[in-house]
C-alpha positions in Angstrom: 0.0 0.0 0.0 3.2 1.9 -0.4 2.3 5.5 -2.1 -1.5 5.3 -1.5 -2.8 8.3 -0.8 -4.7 8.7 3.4 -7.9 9.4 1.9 -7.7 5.8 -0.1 -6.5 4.1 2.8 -9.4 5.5 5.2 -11.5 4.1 1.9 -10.5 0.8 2.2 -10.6 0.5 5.4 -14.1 1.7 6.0 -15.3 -0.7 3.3 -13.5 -3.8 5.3 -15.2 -2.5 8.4 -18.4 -2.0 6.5 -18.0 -5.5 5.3 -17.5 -7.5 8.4 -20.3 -5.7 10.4 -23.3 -6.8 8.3 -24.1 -10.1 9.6 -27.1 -12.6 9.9 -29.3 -11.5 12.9 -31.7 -13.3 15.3 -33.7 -12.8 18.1 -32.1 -10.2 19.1 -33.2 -7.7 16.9 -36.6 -8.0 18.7 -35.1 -7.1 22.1 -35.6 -3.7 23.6 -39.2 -3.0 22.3 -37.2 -0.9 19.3 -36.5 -3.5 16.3 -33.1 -2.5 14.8 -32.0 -4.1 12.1 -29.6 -2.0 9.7 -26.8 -4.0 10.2 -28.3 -7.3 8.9 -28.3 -9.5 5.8 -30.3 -12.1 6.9 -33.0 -12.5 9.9 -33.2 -15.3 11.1 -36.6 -15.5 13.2 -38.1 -18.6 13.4 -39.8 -20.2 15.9 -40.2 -16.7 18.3 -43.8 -18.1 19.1 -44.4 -16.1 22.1 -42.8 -12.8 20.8 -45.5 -12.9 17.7 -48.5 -15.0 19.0 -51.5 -13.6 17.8 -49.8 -10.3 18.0 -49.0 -9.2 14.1 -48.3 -5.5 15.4 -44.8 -7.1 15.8 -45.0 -8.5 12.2 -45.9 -5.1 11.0 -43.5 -3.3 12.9 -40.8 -5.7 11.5 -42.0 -4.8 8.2 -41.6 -1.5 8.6 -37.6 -2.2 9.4 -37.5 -3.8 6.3 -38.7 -1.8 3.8 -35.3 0.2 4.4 -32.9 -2.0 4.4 -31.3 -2.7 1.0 -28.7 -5.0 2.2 -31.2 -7.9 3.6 -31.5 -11.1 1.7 -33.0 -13.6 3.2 -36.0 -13.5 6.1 -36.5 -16.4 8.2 -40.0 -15.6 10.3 -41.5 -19.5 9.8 -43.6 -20.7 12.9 -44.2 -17.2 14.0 -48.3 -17.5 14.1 -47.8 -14.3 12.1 -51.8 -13.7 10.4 -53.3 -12.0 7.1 -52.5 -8.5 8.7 -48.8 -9.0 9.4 -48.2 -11.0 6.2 -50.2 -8.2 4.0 -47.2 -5.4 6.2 -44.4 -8.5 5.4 -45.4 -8.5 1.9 -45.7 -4.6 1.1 -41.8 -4.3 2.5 -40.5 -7.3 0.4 -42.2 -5.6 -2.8 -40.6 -2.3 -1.8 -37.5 -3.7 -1.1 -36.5 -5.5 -4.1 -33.0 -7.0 -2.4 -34.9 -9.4 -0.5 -34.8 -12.7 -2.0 -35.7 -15.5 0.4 -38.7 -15.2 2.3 -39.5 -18.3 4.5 -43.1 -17.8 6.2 -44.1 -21.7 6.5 -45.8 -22.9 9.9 -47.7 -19.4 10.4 -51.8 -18.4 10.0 -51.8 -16.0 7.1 -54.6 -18.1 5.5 -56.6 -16.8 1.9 -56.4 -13.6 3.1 -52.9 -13.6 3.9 -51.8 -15.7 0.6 -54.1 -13.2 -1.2 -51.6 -9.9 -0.7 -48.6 -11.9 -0.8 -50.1 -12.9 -4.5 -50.5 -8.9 -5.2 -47.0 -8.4 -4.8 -45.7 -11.5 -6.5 -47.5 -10.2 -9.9 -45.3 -6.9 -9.8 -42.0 -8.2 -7.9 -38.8 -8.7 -9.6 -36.3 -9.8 -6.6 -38.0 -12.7 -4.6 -36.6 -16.0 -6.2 -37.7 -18.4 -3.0 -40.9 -18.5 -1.3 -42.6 -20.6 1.3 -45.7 -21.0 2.3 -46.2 -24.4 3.9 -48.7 -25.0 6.5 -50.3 -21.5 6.4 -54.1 -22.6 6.2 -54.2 -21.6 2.9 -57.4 -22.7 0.6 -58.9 -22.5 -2.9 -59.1 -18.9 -2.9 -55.9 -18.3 -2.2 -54.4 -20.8 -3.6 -56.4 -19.0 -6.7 -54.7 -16.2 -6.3 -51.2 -17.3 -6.0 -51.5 -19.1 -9.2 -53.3 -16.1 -11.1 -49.4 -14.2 -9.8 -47.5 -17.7 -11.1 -49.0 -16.7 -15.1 -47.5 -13.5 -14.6 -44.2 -13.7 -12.6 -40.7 -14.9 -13.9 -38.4 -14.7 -11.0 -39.6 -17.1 -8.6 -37.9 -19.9 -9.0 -38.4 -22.2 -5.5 -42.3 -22.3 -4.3 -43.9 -24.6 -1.4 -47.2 -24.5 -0.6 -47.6 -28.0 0.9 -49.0 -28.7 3.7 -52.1 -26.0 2.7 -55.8 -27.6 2.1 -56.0 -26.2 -1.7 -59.1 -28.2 -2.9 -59.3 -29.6 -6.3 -60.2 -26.7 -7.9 -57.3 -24.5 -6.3 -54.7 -27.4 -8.0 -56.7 -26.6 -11.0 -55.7 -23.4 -11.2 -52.4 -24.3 -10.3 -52.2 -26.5 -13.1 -52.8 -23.7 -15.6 -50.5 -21.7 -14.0 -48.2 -24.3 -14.6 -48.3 -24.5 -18.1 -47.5 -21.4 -18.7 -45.0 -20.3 -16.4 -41.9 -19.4 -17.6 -39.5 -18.9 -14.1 -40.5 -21.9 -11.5 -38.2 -24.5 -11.1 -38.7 -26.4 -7.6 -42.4 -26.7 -6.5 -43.4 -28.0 -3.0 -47.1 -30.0 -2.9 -46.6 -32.2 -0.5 -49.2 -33.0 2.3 -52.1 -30.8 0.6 -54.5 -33.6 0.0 -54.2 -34.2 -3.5 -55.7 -37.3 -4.9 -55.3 -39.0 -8.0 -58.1 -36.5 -9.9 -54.8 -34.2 -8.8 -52.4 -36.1 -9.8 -54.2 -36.0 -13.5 -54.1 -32.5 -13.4 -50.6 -32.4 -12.5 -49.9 -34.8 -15.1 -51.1 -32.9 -17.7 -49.1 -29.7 -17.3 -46.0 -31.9 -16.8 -46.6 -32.7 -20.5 -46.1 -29.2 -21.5 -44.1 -26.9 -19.0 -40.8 -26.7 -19.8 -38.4 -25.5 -16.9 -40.3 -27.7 -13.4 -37.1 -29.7 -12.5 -38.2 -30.8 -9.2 -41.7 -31.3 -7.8 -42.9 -32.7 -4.6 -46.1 -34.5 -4.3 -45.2 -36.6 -1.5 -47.7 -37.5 1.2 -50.8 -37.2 -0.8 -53.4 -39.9 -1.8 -52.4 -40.2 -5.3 -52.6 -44.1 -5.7 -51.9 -46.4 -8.7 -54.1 -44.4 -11.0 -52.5 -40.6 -10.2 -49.4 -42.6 -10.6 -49.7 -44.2 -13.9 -50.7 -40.3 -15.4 -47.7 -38.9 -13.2 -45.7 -41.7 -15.4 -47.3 -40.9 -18.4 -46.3 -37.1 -18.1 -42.9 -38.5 -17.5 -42.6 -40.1 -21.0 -43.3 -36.7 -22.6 -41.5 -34.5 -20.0 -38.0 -33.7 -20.9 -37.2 -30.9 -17.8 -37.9 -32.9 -14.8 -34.6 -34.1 -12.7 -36.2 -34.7 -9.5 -39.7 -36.2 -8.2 -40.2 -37.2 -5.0 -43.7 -38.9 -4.5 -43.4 -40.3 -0.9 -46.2 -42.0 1.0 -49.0 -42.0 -1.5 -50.9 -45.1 -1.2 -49.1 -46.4 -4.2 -49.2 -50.0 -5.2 -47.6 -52.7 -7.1 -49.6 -51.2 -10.6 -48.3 -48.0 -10.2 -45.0 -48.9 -9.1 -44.9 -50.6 -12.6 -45.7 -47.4 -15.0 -43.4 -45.5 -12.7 -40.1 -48.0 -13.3 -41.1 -48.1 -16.8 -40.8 -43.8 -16.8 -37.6 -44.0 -14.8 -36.2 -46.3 -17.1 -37.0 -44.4 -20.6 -36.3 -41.1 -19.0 -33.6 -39.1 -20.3 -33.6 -36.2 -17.6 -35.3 -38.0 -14.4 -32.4 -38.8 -12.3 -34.0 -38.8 -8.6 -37.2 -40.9 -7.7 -38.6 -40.9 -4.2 -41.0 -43.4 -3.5 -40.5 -44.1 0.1 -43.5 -45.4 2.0 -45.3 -46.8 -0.6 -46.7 -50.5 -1.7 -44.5 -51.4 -4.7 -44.0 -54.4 -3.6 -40.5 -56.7 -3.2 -40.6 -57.2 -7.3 -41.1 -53.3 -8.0 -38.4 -52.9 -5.4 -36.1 -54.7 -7.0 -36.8 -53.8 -10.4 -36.4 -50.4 -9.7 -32.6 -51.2 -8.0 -31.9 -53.0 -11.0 -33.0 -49.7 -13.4 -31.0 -47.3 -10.8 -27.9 -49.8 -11.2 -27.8 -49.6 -14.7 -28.5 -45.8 -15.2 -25.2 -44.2 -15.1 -26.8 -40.7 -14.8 -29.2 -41.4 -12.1 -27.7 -40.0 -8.7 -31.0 -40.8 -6.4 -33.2 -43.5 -5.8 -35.6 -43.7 -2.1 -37.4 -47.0 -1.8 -37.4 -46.9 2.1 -40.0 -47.7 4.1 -42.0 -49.1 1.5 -45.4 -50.1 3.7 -45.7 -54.1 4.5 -47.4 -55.3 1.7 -44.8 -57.4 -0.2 -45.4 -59.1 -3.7 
């Protein structure tokens, strides 16, 4: 640093110190009863039950925080009980603050009403690229309107919404979002009640979307006939890397179409069919498929349910 001028130095410096202050922050930004949060990159919040319990004031106080922050990145506030009102604040300071890119809000009670706003935004927002939403009590409508903001946004990339009671019809329209969408590439269904009249409809935008590379279904009640269309998507489907299909009443007939799709498939290389009823043969015709595959990295059979053909 020979011949460098103070001011440069004092430049440098400040940028170093600058650097090593911003940090990931925690609980205690909450402490105090004055949220301060310029110094973060991340907040991590999960799991402060009693600090938001039916209390979103602390939500939208948070949000406020948030909105002027340009360096934070990722939010953390899953299993919060955080409602519609302080996911409608959380939402209106992610839109406004287009650096945020992770936003976990899984294991909380936002609802429709809550799923409805955080739809508004995603129709206009250009920075989020991971969103969560399991377990929120979310239904038809607002499953609805999440999928109406899937048609329309391109930066999303990573979207759960299992563990939500989306009806039929909600799936429906998240089917058509589906085949359109240009941006998603990970989508999380699992535990939302789908049934094999689902698993048809899931099917068929498989057949046309062309970026999906990993869906979960798992934990659903999709059977041998949501199966059999899941593998018949598959023979058409060039995109899809990863499916995980766990615990779905599935049975030695649609263990069969599925190890028939893993085995044609160019671009499937991860299969999870753990707690299942493929029986002893499926099992071990799908070992022998994953054997000989040399691009196939994954295969879960565990668990498979006592039922042994």
């Amino acid at each position: 640093m020979q011949g460098m001028t103070m001011l440069a130095k004092a430049m440098i410096l400040q940028c170093f110190q600058l650097v090593h202050t911003k940090r990931y922050c925690g609980g205690e930004v909450l402490n105090g009863g004055r949220i301060e949060i310029t110094q973060c990159v991340g907040l991590m919040l999960s799991g402060n039950r009693d600090t938001f319990r039916n209390n979103d004031e602390m939500a939208i106080a948070l949000a406020s925080a948030i909105k002027t922050n340009t360096d934070l990145s990722k939010i953390d506030l899953s299993f919060n009980h955080i409602g519609p009102l302080g996911m409608s604040a959380i939402a209106e300071a992610v839109n406004l603050n287009r650096g945020v890119k992770v936003l976990n809000m899984a294991g909380n009670t936002i609802g429709d009403k809550g799923a409805i706003a955080m739809a508004d935004v995603l129709k206009n927002n250009t920075g989020l690229v991971n969103l969560d939403l399991d377990r929120n009590g979310i239904g038809e409508k607002g499953a609805s309107a999440l999928a109406d903001a899937l048609k329309v946004n391109v930066n999303l990339t990573k979207f759960g919404l299992g563990g939500n009671d989306i009806t039929s019809a909600g799936i429906a329209k998240l089917v058509e979002a589906l085949k359109v969408n240009k941006g998603l590439r990970q989508l999380y269904l699992h535990a939302a009640h789908l049934d094999s009249q689902d698993a048809n409809a899931i099917a068929d935008a498989l057949k046309v979307n062309g970026v999906l590379d990993y869906l979960n279904i798992g934990r659903n009640h999709i059977g041998d006939i949501g199966a059999e269309a899941i593998a018949q998507a598959l023979a058409v489907n060039r995109v899809l890397i990863k499916l995980d299909m766990p615990a779905n009443k599935i049975g030695p007939f649609g263990g069969k179409a599925l190890t028939k799709a893993f085995k044609e498939s160019k671009t499937l290389k991860s299969l999870g069919l753990r707690q299942n009823k493929i029986g002893r043969s499926g099992m071990k015709e799908l070992a022998d498929i994953f054997k000989a595959k040399r691009n196939t990295s994954e295969m879960f059979l565990a668990g498979q349910i006592n039922q042994m053909w």
